[in-house]
Structures are given as structure tokens and as C-alpha cells.
PyMOL CGO cylinders between C-alpha atoms (Angstrom):
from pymol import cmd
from pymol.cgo import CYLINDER

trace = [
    CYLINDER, -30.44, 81.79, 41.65, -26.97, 80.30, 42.63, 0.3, 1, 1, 1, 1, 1, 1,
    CYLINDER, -26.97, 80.30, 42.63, -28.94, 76.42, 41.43, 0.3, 1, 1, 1, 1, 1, 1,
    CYLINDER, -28.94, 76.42, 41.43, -30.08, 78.29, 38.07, 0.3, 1, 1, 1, 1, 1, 1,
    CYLINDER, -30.08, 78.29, 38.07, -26.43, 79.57, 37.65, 0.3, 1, 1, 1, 1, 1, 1,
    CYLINDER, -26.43, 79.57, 37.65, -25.67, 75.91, 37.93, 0.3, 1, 1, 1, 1, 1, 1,
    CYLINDER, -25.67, 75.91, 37.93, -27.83, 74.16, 36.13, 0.3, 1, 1, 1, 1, 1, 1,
    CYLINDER, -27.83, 74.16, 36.13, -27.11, 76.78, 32.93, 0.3, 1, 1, 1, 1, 1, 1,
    CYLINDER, -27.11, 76.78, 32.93, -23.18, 76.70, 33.19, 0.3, 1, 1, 1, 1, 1, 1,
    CYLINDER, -23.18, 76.70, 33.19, -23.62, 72.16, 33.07, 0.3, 1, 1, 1, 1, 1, 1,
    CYLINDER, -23.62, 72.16, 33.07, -25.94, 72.71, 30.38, 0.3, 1, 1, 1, 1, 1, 1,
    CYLINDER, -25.94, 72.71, 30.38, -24.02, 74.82, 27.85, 0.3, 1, 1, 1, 1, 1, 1,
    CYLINDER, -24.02, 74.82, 27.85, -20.78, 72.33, 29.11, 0.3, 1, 1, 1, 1, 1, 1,
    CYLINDER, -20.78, 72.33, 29.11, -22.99, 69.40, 28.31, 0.3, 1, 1, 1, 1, 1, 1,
    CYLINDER, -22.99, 69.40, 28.31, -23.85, 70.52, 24.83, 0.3, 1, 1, 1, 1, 1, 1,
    CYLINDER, -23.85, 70.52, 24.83, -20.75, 72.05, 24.11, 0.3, 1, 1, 1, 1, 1, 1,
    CYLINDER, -20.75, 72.05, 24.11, -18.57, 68.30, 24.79, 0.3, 1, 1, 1, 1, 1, 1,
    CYLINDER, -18.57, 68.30, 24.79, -21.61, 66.64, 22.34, 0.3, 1, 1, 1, 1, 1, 1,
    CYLINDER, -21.61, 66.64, 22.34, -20.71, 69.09, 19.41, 0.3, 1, 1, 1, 1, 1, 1,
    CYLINDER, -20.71, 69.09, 19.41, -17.07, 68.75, 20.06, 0.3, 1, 1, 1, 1, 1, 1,
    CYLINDER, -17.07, 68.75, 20.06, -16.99, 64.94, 20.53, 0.3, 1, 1, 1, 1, 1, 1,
    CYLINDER, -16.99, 64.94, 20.53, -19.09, 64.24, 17.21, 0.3, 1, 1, 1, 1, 1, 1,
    CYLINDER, -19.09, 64.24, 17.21, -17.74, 66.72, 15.16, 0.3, 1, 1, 1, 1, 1, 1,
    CYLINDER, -17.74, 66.72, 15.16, -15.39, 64.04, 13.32, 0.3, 1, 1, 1, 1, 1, 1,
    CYLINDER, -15.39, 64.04, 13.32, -18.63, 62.46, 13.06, 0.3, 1, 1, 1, 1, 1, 1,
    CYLINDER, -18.63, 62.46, 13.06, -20.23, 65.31, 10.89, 0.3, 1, 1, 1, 1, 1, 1,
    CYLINDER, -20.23, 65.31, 10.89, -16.33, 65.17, 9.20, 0.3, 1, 1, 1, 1, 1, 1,
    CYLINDER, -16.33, 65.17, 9.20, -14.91, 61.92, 9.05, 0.3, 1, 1, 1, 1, 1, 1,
    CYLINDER, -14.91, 61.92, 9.05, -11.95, 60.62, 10.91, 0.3, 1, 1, 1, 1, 1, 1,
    CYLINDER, -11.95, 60.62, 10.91, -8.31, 61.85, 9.68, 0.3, 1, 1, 1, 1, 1, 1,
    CYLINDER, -8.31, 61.85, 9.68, -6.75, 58.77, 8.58, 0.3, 1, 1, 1, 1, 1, 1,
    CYLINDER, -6.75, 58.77, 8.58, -3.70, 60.69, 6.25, 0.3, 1, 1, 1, 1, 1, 1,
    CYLINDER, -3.70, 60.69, 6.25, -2.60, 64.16, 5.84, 0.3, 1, 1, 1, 1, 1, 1,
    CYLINDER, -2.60, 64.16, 5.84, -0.52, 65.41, 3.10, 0.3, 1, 1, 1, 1, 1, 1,
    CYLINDER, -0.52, 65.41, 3.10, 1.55, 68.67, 4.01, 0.3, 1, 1, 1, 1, 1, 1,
    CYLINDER, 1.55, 68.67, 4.01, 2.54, 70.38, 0.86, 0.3, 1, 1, 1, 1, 1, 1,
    CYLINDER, 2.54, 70.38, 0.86, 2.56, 73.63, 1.75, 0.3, 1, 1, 1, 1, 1, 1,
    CYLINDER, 2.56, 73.63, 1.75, 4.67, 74.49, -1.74, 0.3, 1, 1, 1, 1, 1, 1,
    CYLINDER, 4.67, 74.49, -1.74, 4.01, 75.02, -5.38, 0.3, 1, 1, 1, 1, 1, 1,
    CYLINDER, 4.01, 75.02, -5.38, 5.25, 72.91, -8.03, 0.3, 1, 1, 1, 1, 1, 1,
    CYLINDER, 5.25, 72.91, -8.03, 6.86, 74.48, -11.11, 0.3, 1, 1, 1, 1, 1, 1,
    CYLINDER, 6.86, 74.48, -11.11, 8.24, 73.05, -14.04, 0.3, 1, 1, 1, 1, 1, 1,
    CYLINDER, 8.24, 73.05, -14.04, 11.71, 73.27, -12.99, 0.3, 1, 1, 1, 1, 1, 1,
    CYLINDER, 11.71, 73.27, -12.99, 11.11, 72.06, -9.73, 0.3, 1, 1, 1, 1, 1, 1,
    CYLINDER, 11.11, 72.06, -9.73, 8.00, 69.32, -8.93, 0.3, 1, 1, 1, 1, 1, 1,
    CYLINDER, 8.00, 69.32, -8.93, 7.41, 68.82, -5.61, 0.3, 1, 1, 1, 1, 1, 1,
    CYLINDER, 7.41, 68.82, -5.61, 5.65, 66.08, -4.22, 0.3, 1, 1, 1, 1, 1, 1,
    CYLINDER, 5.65, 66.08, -4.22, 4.18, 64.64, -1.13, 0.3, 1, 1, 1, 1, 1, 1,
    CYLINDER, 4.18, 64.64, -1.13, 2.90, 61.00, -0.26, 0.3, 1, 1, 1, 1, 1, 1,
    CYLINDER, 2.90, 61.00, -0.26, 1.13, 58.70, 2.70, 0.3, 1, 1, 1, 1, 1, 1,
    CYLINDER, 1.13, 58.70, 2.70, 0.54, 55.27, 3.13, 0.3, 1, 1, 1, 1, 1, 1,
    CYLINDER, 0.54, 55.27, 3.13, -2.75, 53.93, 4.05, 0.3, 1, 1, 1, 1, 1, 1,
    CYLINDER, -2.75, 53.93, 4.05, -4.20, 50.85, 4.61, 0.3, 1, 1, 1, 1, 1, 1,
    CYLINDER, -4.20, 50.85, 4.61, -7.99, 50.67, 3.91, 0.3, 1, 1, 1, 1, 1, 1,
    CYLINDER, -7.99, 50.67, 3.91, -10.90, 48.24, 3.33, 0.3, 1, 1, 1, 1, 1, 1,
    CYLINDER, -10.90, 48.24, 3.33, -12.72, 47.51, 0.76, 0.3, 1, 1, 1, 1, 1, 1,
    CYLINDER, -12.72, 47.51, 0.76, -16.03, 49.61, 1.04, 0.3, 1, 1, 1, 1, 1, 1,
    CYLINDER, -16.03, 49.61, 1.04, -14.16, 52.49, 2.81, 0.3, 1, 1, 1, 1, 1, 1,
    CYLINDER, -14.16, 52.49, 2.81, -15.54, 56.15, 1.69, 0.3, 1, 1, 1, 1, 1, 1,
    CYLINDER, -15.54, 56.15, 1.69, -12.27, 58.36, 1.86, 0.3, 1, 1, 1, 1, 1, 1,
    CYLINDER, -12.27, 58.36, 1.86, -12.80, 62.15, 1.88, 0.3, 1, 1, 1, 1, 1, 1,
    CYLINDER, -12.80, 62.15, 1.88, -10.59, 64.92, 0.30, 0.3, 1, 1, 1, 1, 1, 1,
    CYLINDER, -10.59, 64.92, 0.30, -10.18, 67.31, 3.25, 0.3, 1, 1, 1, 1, 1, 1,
    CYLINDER, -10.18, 67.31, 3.25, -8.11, 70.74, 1.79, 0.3, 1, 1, 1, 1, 1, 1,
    CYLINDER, -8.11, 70.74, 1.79, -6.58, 73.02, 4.47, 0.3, 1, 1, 1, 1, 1, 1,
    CYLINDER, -6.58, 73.02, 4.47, -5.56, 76.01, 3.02, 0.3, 1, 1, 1, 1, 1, 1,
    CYLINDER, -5.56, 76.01, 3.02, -3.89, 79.40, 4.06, 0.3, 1, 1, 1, 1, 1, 1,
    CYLINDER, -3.89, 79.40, 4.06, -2.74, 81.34, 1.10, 0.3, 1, 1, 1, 1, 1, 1,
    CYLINDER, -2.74, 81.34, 1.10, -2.38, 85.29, 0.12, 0.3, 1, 1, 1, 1, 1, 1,
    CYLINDER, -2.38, 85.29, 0.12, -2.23, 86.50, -3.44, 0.3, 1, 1, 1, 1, 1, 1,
    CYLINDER, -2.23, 86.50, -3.44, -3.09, 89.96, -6.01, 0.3, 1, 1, 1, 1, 1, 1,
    CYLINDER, -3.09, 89.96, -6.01, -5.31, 89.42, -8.69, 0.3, 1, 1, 1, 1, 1, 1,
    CYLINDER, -5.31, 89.42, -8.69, -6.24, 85.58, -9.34, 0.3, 1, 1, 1, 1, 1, 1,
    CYLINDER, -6.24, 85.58, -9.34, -5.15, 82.43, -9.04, 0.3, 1, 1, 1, 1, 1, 1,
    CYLINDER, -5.15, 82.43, -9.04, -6.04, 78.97, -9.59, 0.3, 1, 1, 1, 1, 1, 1,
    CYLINDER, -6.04, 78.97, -9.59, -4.50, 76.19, -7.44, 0.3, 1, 1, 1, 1, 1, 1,
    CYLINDER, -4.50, 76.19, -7.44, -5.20, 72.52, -8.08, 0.3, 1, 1, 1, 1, 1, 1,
    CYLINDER, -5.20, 72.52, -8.08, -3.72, 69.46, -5.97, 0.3, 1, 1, 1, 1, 1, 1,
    CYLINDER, -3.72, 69.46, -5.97, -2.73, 66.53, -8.26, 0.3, 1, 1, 1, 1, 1, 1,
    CYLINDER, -2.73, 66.53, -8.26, -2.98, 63.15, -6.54, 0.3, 1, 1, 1, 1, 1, 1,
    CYLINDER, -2.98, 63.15, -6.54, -2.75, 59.62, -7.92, 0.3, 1, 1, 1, 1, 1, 1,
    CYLINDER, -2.75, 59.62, -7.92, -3.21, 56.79, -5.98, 0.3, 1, 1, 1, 1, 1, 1,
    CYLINDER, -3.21, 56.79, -5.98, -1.60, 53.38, -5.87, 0.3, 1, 1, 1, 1, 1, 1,
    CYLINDER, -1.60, 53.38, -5.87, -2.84, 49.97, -4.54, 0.3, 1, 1, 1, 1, 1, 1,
    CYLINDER, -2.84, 49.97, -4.54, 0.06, 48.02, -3.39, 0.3, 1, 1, 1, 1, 1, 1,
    CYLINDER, 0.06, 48.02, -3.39, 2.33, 50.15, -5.60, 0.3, 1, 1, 1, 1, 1, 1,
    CYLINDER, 2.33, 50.15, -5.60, 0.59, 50.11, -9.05, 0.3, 1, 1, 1, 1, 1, 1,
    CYLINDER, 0.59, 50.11, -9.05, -1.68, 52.81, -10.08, 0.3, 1, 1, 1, 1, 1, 1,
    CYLINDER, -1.68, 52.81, -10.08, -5.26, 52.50, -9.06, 0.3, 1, 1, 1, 1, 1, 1,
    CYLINDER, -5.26, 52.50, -9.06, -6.20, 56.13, -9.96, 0.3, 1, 1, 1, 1, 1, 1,
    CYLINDER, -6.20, 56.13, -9.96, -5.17, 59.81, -10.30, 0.3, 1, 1, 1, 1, 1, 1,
    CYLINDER, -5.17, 59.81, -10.30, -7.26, 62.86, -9.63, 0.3, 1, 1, 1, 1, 1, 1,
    CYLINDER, -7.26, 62.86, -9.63, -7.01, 67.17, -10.23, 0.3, 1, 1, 1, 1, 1, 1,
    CYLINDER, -7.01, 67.17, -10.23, -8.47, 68.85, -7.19, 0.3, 1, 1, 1, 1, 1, 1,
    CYLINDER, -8.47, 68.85, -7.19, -9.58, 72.13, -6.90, 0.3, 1, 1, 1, 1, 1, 1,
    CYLINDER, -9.58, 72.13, -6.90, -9.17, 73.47, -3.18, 0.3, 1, 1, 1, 1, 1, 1,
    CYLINDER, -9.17, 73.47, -3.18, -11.70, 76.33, -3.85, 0.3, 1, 1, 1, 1, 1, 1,
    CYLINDER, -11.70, 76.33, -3.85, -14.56, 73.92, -4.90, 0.3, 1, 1, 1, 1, 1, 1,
    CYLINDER, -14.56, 73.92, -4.90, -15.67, 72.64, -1.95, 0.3, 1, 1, 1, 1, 1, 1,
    CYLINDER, -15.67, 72.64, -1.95, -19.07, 71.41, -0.85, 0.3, 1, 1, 1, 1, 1, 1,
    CYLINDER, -19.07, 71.41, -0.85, -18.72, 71.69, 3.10, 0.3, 1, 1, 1, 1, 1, 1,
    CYLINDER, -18.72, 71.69, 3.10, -16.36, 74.17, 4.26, 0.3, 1, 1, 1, 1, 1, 1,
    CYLINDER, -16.36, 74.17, 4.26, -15.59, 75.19, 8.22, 0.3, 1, 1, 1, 1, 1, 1,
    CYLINDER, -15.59, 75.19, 8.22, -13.26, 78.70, 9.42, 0.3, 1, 1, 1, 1, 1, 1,
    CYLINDER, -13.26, 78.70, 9.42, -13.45, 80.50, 6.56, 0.3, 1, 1, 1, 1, 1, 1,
    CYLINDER, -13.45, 80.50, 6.56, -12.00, 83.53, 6.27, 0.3, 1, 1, 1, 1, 1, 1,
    CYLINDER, -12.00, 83.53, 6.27, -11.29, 85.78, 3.01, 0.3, 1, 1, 1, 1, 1, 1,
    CYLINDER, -11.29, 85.78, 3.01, -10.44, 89.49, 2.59, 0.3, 1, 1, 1, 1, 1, 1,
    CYLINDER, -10.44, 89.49, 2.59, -9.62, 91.67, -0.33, 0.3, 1, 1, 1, 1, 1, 1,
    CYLINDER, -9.62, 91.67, -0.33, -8.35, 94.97, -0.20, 0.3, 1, 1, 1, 1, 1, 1,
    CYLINDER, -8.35, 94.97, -0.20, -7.42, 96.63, -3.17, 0.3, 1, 1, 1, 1, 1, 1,
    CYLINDER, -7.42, 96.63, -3.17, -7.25, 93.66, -5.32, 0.3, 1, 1, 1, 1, 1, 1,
    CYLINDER, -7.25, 93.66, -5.32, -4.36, 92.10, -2.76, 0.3, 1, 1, 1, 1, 1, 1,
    CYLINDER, -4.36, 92.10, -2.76, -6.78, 88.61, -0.94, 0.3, 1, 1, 1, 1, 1, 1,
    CYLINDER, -6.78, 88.61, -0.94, -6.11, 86.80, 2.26, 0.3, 1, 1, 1, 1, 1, 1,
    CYLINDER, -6.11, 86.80, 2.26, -8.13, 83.75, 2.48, 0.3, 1, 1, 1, 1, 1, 1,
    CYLINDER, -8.13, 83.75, 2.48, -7.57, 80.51, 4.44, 0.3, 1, 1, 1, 1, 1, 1,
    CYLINDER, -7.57, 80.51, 4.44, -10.31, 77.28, 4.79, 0.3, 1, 1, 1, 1, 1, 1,
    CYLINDER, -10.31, 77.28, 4.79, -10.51, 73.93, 5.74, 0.3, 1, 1, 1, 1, 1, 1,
    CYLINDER, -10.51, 73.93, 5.74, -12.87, 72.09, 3.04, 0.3, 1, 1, 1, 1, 1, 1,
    CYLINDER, -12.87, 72.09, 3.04, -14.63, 69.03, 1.65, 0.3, 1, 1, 1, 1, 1, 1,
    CYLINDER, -14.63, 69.03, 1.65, -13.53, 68.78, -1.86, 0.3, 1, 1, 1, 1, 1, 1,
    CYLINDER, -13.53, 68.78, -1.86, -14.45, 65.24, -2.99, 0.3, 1, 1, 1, 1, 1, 1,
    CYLINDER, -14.45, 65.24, -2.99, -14.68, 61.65, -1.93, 0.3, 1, 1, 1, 1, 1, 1,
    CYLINDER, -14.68, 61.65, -1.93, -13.88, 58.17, -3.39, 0.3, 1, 1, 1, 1, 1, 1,
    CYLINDER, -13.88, 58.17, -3.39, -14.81, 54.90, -2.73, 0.3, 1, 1, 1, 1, 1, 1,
    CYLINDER, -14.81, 54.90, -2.73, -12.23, 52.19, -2.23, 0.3, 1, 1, 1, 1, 1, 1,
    CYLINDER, -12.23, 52.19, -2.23, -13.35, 48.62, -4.42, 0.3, 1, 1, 1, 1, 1, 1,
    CYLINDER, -13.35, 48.62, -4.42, -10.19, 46.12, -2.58, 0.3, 1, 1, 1, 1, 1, 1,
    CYLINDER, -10.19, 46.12, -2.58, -8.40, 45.72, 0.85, 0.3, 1, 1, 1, 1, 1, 1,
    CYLINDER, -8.40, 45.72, 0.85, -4.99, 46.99, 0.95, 0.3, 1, 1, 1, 1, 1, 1,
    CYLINDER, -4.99, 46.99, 0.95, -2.26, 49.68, 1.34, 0.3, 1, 1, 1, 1, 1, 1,
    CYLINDER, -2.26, 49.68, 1.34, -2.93, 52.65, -0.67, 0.3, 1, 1, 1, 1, 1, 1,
    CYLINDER, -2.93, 52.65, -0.67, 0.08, 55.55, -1.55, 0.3, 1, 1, 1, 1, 1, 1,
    CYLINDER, 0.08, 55.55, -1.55, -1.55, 58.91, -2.05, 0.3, 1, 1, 1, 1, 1, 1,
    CYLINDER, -1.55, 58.91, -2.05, 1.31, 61.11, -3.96, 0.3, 1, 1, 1, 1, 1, 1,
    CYLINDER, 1.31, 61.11, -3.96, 0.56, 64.84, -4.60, 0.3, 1, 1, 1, 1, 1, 1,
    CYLINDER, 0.56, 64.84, -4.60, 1.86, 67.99, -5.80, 0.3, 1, 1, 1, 1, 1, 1,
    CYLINDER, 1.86, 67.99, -5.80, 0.57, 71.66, -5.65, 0.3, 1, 1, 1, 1, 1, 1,
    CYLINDER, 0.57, 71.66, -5.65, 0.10, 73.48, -8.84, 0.3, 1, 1, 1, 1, 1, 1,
    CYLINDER, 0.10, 73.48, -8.84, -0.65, 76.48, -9.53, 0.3, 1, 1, 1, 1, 1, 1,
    CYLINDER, -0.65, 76.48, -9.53, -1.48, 79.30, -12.10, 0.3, 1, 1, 1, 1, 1, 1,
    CYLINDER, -1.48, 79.30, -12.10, 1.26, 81.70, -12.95, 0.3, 1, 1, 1, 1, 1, 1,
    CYLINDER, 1.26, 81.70, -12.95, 0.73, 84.41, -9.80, 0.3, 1, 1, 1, 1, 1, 1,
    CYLINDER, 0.73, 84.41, -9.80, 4.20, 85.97, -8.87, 0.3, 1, 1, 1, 1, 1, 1,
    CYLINDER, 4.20, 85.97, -8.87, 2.69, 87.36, -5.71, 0.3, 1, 1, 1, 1, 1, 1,
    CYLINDER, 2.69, 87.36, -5.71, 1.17, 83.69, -4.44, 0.3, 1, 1, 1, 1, 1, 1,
    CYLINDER, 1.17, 83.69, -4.44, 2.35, 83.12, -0.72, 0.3, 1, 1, 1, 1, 1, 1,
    CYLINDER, 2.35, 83.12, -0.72, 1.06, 79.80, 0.43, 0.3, 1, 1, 1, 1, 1, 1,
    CYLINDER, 1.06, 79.80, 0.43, 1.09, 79.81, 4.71, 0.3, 1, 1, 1, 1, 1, 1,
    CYLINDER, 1.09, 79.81, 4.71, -0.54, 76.29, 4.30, 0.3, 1, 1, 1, 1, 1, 1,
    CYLINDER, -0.54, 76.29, 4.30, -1.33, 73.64, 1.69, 0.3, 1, 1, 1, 1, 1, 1,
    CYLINDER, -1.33, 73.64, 1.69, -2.85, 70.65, 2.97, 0.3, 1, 1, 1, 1, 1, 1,
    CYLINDER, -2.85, 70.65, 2.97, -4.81, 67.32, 1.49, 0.3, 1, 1, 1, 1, 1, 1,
    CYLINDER, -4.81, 67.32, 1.49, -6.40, 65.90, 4.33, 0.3, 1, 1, 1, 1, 1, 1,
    CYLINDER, -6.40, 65.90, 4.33, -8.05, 62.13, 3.51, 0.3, 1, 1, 1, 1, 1, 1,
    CYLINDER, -8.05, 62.13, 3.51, -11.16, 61.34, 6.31, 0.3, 1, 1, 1, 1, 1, 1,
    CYLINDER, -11.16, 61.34, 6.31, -12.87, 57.97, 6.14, 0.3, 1, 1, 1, 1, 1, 1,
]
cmd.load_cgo(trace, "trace")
């Protein structure tokens, strides 16, 4: 019994180090991470950027990782445009919500007041020349008086 006891414990170790170790497999390796965490208005834009230098041929993923409470509805949307060795290569809207892998969600609403927080794949691009990339970004959001953002994140995985 004590060598079954054993051999079960090593086992669920073993198997629990392989899905740890290639879970940046399944999601790509973090290679930038924008921390916005704030909403833009008109009066005040707010923006975030990173440097990066990539290859040509590199896939880069759009990683969001959000933590935000709100009543009624909103619609959030990070804007980002990219520059290749400082002129503009392209721009993008991203919607944090669409998402077509998403890991730790949670999401409550009670009595039309939601808590919801999420770490998702949004979208991906492909990179076409070597060199250092700037990825600036802003939050924006729809008019919501009762939007608390906890976290705001774009997180780029290659």
C-alpha cells in the first residue's frame, strides 16, 4: 500500500510539472505586456507603449487580461497601432470580450450590477520584416458611469 501511495503521489507530480511546463506552449511566450488598467476619455487619452524586437515570420498574439465591474453594459475596445522602427506599420481596435481561447474566467451578475475578469486570446498578427516594433495603446470605452476597471491588460505572446 505505502509503494501504491508512492507511485500515485510521483504520478499526479509528474503530470502536473508536464501541464505546467508546456502551458506557454499551448499559449505562447510573453514577449510584451501593456498595463493600462485606465479608460481613455476625450478630455484625457491615456496611453501605454512597449518596445519589441521581432523577426520576420514571428506570429504575435493579442493576450487581454481583464478584471473589470460594471451595471448594465459596456463595450471596451483596446486601440493599438504599431510602428516599425518608428513609422507606422499598422493600427488595430480590439475587443477584449471576443476572444477565441480564454483561461480563469469568472463572471457574475446580480441584479443587473456584473463582475467579470479573464485572461484571453483576442487576435494574432504576423510580422513581414526584422526589427523593433512600438506597440502604443489606449483603453476606450462606452459611456458606463459605474465602469471600475481592477485590470486592463494587452498581453503580446509569440
Amino acid at each position: 500500500m505505502n509503494f501504491s501511495r508512492r507511485l500515485v503521489i510521483n504520478s499526479l507530480l509528474f503530470f502536473s510539472s508536464i501541464i505546467f511546463f508546456s502551458c506557454s506552449g499551448l499559449t505562447g511566450e510573453e514577449v510584451g505586456r501593456i498595463a493600462i488598467n485606465q479608460v481613455s476619455t476625450p478630455e484625457k487619452i491615456l496611453t501605454k507603449q512597449i518596445r519589441v524586437d521581432l523577426k520576420k515570420g514571428d506570429e504575435i498574439a493579442f493576450w487581454s487580461e481583464m478584471d473589470m465591474e460594471y451595471e448594465g453594459q459596456v463595450g471596451l475596445r483596446f486601440r493599438v497601432k504599431i510602428l516599425h522602427d518608428g513609422k507606422e506599420y499598422t493600427s488595430l481596435e480590439i475587443d477584449p470580450a471576443n476572444k477565441n481561447i480564454t483561461i480563469g474566467e469568472f463572471k457574475s451578475t446580480i441584479k443587473d450590477k456584473t463582475k467579470w475578469r479573464f485572461k484571453g486570446r483576442n487576435t494574432k498578427i504576423r510580422i513581414k520584416e526584422d526589427g523593433t516594433y512600438t506597440f502604443v495603446s489606449q483603453l476606450i470605452a462606452s459611456e458606463n458611469s459605474t465602469l471600475k476597471i481592477n485590470k486592463a491588460e494587452l498581453v503580446l505572446k509569440k
